[in-house]
N, C-alpha and C positions, 0 to 999 in steps of 0.2 A: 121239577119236583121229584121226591127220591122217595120212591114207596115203598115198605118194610113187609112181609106177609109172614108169620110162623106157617110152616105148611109140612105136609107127613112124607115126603119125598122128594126125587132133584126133578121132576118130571115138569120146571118152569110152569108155564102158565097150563098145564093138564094137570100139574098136582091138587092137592085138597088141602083147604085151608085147616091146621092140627086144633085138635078142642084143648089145645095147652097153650100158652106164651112161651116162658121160660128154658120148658123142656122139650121144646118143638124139636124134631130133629131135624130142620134146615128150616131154615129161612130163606125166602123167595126175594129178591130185589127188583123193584121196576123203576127202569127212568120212566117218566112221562111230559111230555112237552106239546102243549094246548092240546090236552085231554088224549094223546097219541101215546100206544106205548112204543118206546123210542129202543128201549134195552132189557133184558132179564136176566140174571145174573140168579141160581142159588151158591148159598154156603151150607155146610154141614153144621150145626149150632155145636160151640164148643162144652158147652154148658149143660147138654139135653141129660147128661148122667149124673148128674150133681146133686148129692141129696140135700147142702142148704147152701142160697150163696148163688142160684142160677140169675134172680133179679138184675142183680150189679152186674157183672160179666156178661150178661145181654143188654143193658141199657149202655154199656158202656164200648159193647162191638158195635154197636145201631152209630151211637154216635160218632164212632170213627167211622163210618160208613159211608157218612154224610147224611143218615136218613130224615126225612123231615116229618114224614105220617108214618103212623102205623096201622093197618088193617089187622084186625087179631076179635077173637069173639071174647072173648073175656081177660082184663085186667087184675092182678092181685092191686092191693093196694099200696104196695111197696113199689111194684115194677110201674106203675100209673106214677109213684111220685117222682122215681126216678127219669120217667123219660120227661117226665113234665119241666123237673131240673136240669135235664139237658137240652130243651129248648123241642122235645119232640113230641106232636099229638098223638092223637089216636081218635080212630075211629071203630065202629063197634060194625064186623061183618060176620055171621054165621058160622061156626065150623062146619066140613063136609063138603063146600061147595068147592068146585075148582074157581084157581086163582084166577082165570080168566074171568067168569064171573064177578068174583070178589075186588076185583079189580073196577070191574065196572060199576059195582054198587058203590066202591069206594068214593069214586070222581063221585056219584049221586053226593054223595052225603059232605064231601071236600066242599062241594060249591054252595049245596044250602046252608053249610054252618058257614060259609067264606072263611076256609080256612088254608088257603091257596099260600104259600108262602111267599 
């Protein structure tokens, strides 16, 4: 499974998860394989400056990603439909906390919705 995090820096799993989606400026990547995190990868968001127009251009870097979940505290309801149409969830994690955390709340909530791909 390929988990997506908006987050305020490159500082991988010590960063903080950003109180934006869209305009996060980097996005966090985790492989995870039977609840293990396997890989971390950040990007820089290309989108994070974009005054209209950031929604599509990050739903549509997530899905060349390969990403399957998203951990993010709040969805607009454009960017929810979009990832929804590219086959991507989400799940609802706090901003502020580091990704490490968010990461673990995530699998919580991956498993009681069964939404394990």
């Amino acid at each position: 499974m390929r988990l997506a995090i908006p987050t305020t820096d490159r500082k991988g799993l010590r960063s903080h998860v950003a109180a934006v989606f869209a305009r996060a400026p980097t996005f966090t990547y985790i492989d995870v394989i039977d609840e293990k995190i396997r890989r971390v990868e950040v990007e820089d968001n290309p989108a994070r400056s974009l005054e209209q127009g950031a929604g599509p251009i990050v739903a549509k870097l997530l899905r060349e990603r390969g990403i399957d979940i998203v951990a993010t505290d709040r969805l607009g309801p454009g960017a929810s439909t979009l990832l929804e149409i590219s086959g991507i969830k989400s799940v609802r994690v706090p901003s502020g906390i580091r990704v490490s955390e968010a990461v673990r709340r995530a699998l919580e909530e991956i498993r009681d919705q069964d939404l394990l791909p």
